[in-house]
C-alpha positions in Angstrom: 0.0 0.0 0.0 1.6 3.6 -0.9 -0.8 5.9 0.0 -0.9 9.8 1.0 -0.9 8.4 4.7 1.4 7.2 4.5 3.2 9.6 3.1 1.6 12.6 5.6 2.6 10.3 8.8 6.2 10.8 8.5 5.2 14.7 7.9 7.6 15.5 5.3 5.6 18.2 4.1 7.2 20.3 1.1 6.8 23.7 -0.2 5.0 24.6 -2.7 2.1 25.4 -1.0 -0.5 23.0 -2.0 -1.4 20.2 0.7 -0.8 17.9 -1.7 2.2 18.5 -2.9 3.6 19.0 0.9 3.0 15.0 1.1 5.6 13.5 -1.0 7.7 10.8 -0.6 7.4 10.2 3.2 7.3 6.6 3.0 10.3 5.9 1.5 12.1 6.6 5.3 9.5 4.7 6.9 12.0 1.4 7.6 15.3 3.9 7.7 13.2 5.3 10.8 12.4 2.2 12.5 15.9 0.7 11.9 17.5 4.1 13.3 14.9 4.3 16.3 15.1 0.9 17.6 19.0 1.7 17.3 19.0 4.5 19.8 16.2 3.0 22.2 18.9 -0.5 22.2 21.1 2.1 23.0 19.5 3.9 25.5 19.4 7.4 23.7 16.8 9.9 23.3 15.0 8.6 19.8 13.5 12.3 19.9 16.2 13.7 18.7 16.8 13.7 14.6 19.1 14.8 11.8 18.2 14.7 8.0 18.7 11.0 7.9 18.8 9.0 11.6 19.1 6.0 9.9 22.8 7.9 8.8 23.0 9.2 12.0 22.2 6.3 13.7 24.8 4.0 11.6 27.5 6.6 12.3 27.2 6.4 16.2 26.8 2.7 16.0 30.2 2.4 13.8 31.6 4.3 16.5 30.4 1.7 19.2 31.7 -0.8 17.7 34.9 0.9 17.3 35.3 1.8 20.7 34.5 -1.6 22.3 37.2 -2.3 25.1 37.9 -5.6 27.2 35.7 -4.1 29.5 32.1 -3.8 27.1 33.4 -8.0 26.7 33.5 -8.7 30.7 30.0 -6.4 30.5 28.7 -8.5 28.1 29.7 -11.9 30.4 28.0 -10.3 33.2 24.8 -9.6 31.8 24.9 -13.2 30.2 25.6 -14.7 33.4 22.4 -12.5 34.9 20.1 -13.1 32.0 20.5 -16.8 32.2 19.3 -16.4 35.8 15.8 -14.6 34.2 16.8 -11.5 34.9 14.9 -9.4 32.4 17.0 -6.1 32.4 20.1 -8.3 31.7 18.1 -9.9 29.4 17.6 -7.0 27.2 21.3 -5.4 27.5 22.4 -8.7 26.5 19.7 -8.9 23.6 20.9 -5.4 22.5 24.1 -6.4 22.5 23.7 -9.2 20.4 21.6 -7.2 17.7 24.6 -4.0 18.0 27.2 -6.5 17.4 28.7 -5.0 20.6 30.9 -7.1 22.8 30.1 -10.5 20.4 29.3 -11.0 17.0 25.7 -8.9 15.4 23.3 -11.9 15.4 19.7 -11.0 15.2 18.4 -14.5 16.2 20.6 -14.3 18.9 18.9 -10.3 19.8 15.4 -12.1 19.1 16.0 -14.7 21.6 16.8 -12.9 24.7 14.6 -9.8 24.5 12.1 -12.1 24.4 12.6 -13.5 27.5 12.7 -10.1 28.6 9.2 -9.3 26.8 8.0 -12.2 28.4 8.9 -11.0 31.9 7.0 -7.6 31.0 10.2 -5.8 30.4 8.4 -2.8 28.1 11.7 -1.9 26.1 11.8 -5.4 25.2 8.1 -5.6 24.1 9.1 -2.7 22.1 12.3 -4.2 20.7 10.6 -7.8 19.7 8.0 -5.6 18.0 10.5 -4.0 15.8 12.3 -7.5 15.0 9.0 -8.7 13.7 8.0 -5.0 11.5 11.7 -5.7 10.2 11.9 -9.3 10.0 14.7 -9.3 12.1 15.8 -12.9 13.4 12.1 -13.8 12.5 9.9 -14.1 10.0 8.3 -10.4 9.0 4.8 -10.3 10.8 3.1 -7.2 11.4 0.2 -9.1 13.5 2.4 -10.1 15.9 4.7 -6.6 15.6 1.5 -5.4 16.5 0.9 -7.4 19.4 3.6 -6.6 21.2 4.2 -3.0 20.7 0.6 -2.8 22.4 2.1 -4.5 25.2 4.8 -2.1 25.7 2.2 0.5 24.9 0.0 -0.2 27.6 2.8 0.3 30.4 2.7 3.6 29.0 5.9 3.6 27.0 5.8 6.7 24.8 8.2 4.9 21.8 5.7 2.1 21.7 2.7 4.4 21.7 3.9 6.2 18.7 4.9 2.9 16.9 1.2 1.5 17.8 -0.3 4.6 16.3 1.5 4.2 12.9 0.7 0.8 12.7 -2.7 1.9 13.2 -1.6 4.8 10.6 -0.4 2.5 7.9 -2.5 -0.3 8.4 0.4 -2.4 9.2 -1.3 -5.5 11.1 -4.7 -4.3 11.7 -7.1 -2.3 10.0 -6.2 1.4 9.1 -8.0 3.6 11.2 -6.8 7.4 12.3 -8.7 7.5 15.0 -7.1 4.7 16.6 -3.5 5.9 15.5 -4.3 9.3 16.7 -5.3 8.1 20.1 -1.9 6.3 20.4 -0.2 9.2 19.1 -1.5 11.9 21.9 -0.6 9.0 24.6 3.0 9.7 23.7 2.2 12.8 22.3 1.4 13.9 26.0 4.7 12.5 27.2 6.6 15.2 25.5 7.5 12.5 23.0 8.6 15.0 19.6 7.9 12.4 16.6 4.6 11.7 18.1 3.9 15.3 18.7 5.2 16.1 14.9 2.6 13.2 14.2 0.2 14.8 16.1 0.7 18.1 14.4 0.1 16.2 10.8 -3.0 14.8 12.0 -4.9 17.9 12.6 -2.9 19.2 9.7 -4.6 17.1 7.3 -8.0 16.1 8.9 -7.1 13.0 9.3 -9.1 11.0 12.2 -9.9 15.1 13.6 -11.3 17.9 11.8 -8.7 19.8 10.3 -7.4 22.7 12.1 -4.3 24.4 11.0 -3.4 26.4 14.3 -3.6 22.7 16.4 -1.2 20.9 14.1 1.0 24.1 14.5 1.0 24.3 18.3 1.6 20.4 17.9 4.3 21.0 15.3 6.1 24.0 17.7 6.0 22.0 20.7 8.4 19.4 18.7 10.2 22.1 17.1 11.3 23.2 20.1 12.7 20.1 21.4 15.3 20.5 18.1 13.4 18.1 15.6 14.3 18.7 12.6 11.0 16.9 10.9 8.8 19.2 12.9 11.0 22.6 12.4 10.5 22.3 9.0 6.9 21.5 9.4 6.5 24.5 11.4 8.6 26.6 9.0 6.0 25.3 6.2 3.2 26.9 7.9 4.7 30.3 8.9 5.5 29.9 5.2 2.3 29.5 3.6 0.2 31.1 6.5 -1.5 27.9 7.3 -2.2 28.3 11.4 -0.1 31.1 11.8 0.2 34.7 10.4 2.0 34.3 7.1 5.7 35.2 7.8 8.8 34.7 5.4 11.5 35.8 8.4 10.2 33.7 10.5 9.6 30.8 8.2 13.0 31.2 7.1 14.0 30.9 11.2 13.1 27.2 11.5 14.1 26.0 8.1 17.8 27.2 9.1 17.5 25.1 12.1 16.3 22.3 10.5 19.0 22.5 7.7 21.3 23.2 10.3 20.5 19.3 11.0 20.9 18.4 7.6 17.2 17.9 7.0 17.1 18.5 2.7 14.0 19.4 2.7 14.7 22.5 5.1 17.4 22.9 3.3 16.0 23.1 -0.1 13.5 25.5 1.1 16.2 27.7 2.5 17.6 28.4 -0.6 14.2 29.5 -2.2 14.1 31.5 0.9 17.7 32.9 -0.7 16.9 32.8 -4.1 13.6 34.8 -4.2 14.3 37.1 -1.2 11.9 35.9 0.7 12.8 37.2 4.9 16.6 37.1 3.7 18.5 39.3 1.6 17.7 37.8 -1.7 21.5 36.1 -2.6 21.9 33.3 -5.5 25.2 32.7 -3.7 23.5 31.5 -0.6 20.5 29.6 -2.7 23.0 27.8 -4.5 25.1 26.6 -1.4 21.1 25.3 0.3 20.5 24.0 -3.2 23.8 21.8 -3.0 23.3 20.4 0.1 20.0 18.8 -0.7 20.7 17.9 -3.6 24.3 16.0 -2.6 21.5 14.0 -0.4 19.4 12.6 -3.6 16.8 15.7 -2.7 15.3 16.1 -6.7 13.5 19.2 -6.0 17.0 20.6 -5.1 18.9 18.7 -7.7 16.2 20.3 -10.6 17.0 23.4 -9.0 20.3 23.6 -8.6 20.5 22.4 -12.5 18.6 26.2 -13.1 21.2 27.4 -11.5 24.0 26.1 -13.4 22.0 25.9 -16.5 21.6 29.9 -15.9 24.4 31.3 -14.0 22.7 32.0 -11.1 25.3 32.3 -8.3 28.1 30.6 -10.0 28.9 30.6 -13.4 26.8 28.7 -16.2 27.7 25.2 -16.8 25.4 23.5 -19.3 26.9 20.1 -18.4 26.8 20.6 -14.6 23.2 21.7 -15.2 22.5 18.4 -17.4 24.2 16.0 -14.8 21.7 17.8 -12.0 18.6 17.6 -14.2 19.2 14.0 -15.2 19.3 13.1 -11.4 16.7 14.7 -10.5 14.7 13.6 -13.7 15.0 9.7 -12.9 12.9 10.3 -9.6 9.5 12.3 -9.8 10.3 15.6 -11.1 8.9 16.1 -14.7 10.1 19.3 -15.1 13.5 18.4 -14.6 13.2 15.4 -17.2 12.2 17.7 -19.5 15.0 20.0 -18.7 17.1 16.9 -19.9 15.7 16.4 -23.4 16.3 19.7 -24.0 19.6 20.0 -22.9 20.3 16.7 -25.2 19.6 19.0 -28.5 22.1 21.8 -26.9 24.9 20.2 -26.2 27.8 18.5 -28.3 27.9 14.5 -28.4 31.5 15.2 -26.5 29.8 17.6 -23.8 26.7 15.1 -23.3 29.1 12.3 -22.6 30.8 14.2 -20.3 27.4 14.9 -18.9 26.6 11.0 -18.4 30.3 10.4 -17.0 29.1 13.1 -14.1 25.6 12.3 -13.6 27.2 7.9 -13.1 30.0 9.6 -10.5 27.7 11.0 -8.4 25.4 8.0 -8.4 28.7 5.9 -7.1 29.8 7.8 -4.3 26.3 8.1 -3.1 24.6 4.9 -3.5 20.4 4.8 -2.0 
């Protein structure tokens, strides 16, 4: 199923300002969140907390771990062993996370699957939580949203904020029982009310939309703020979105502008991408095609195609740096072979413009980039 819910849940929204436009693409991180957020729960982080990507984030910090593991994470590991296989269900879990890390023994999800659940068993809510994600991932068992399902409910019903928000996109998506917004939003607000930012940016999309509520722009703002302000980059942009359009708030380019940059600051494209419209049309910045062009480049170095189109108009006109037809045709053509029509077109036309020698050269740039940054 790939629907606009599931597109909304994640709340990438985009500008342009159309609802419908602001929900692409969202579900193509769906499973790059889970992997990431069941990371930093194994690891005890905050899973509030997010960059552009968190899977990327997430993968860095683990490669780190793993890097740093000393004699003494080894003798941790023993200990916990030696608790666990006296039932103890905290041990149970470290060990568990351990095993599916790779940190202090060798990464073996069956291994991970085994002892959280005989944590889960014991009512250990992390664990719940964690043998739910093994089953939405098919990790060391057999994928199974049903039983995913099943057990983030568990977790959820100890009031476990993670789990709530997890339930509520099942519920979201439809993964393992019916789809129904209602239910998902219920969930949501649970951890919502917890101070728990992805479910409060969820929250924020909910009323955005009118999904399961009616909709009411100035709720999914105060939602989307009270995230924001927590440092999530998902919801900053949201929030910049609406300041943007004028949907909830007074319409308001400076302060728009104001929670993209802290978003991009994090690396989030889309945020990013809107920054440099912010730059390039002078809207609350200075208008500079210098700036646009460095906001355009950073999206578009992450696979962002609105950016990538964009930054091709640049090149292709010599807006902020000089004009380079084949620097233009190398963005367009990235950008073309996702969803951006315009920048397809952009392509063909380029293809009656340039020499045989120069498209080439073109091609040789546009298969570069696409293996030294692999999806």
């Amino acid at each position: 199923m790939n629907t606009d819910a599931e597109n909304i849940n994640l709340a990438l929204v985009r500008r342009p300002a159309s609802a419908a436009e602001r929900t692409e693409a969202g579900a193509k991180r769906v499973l790059a969140a889970m992997v990431s957020e069941t990371l930093e729960i194994a690891l005890g982080q905050n899973p509030s907390f997010s960059t552009t990507t968190r899977n990327e984030l997430a993968n860095l910090w683990l490669q780190k771990a793993k890097s740093n593991v000393t004699q003494e994470d080894t003798e941790a590991v023993k200990r916990w062993r030696k608790a666990a296989e006296q039932k103890y269900a905290k041990a149970q879990y470290n060990l568990g996370s351990c095993y599916y890390l790779g940190l202090g023994v060798e990464q073996n999800y069956i291994e991970a699957e085994k002892w959280w659940r005989k944590a889960a068993e014991q009512d250990s809510f992390q664990a719940q939580y964690a043998l739910g994600s093994c089953y939405e991932l098919g990790l060391g068992v057999e994928q199974n949203y049903t039983e995913a399902v099943g057990w983030y409910r568990k977790a959820a019903e100890q009031n476990y904020a993670v789990a709530q928000n997890r339930l509520g996109r099942c519920y979201f998506l439809g993964y393992g029982v019916d789809q129904n917004f209602t239910e998902a939003m219920k969930w949501d607000r649970k951890a919502a009310e917890q101070d728990y930012a992805i479910a409060q940016r969820s929250l924020g999309g909910y009323y955005f939309y009118g999904l399961g509520v009616p909709q009411d722009y100035a709720a999914a703002t105060a939602w989307y703020r009270k995230a924001a302000e927590q440092g999530y980059a998902e919801a900053q942009h949201a929030l910049g979105d609406c300041y943007y359009n004028g949907d909830g708030v007074p319409q308001d380019y400076a302060e728009a502008t104001a929670w993209y940059r802290k978003a991009a600051a994090q690396g989030y494209p889309e945020a990013e991408n809107n920054l440099g419209d912010c730059y390039e049309n002078g809207n609350g910045v200075s208008q500079d095609y210098t700036q646009a062009v460095n906001w355009y480049r950073k999206a578009a170095e992450q696979g962002y195609d609105t950016a990538q189109y964009s930054l091709g108009l640049c090149y292709e006109f010599g807006r902020g740096l000089e004009t380079d037809l084949i620097e233009a045709y190398k963005w367009y053509r990235l950008a073309g072979e996702q969803t951006d029509e315009e920048a397809a077109e952009s392509v063909d036309s380029l293809r009656t413009l340039l020499s045989k020698k120069d498209l080439q050269e073109g091609e040789r740039r546009y298969a570069e980039f696409k293996a030294s940054h692999p999806t």
